[in-house]
C-alpha positions in Angstrom: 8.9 19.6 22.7 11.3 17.0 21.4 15.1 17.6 21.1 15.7 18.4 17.3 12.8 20.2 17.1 14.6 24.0 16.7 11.2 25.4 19.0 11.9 27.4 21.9 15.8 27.7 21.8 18.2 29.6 23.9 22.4 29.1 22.3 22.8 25.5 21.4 20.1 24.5 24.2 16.2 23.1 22.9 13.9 23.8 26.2 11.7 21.2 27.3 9.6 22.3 30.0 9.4 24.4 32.9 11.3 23.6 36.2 10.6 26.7 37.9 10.8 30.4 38.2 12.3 32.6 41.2 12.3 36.6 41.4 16.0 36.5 39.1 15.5 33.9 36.8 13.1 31.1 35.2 14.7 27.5 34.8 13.9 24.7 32.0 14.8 21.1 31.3 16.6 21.6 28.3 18.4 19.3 25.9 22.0 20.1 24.7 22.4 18.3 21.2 26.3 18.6 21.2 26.7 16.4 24.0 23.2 14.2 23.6 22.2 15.6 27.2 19.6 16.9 29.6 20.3 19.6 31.6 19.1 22.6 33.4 18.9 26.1 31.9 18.8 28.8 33.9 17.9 32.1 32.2 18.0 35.5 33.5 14.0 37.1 33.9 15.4 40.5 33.9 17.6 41.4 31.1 17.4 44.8 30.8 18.4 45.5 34.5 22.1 46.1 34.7 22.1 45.3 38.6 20.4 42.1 37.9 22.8 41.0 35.2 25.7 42.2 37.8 24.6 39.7 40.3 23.6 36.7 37.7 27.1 36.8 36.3 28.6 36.8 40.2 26.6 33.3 40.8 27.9 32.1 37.4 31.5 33.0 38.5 30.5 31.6 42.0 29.4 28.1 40.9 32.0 27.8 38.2 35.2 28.2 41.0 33.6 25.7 43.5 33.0 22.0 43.5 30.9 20.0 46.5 28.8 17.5 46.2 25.7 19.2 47.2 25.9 22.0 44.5 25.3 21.5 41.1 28.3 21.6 38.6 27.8 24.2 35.8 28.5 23.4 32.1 27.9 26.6 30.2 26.8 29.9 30.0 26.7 32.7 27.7 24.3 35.2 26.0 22.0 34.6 23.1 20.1 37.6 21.8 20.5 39.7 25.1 19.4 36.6 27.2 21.6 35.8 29.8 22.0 31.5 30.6 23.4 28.9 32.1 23.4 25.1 32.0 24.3 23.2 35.1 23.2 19.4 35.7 19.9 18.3 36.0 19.1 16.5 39.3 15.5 14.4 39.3 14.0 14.5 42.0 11.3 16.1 44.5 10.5 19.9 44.3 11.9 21.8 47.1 9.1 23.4 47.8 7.3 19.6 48.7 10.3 18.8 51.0 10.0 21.5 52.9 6.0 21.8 53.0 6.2 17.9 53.9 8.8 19.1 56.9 6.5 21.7 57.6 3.5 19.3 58.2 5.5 16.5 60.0 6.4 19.5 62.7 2.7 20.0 63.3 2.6 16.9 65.0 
């Protein structure tokens, strides 16, 4: 997808790809036109669980009141037909998954 394109759209936000999923929520590269940006979209797998809503609000609320420079800052969030987001910085870089399966494999030795 190419920002402008209106496809696959969650608020304001145009998802790019796939990041990654987890068991609480699936994030995208996403492109946020108002500000001419990438950034990360987390969105919320299981909408219509009220305790799974519950707790993906608490880690909005969590990573909007703290600031260190080895979490990500968060931008946004909201709800856009009964899917829960948020946008926080993109970071490049390696999957976690590779760091830790390369840490894994250096141990062997």
């Amino acid at each position: 997808l190419r920002p402008g394109s209106g496809a696959n759209q969650v608020g304001e936000f145009e998802l790019l790809s796939k990041l990654g999923q987890g068991g609480m929520g699936t994030v995208y590269r996403a492109w946020q036109p108002s500000l001419s940006r990438q950034v990360a979209l987390k969105c919320l797998i299981r909408t219509d669980n009220p305790k799974a809503r519950a707790r993906f609000e608490r880690e909005i609320r969590a990573l909007g009141r703290v600031e260190h420079p080895n979490l990500v800052k968060i931008f946004a969030s909201g709800v856009d037909c009964d899917q829960c987001y948020y946008a926080m910085e993109l970071l490049e870089g390696m999957d976690l998954a590779v760091i830790g399966a390369r840490r894994e494999a250096l141990r062997q030795f």
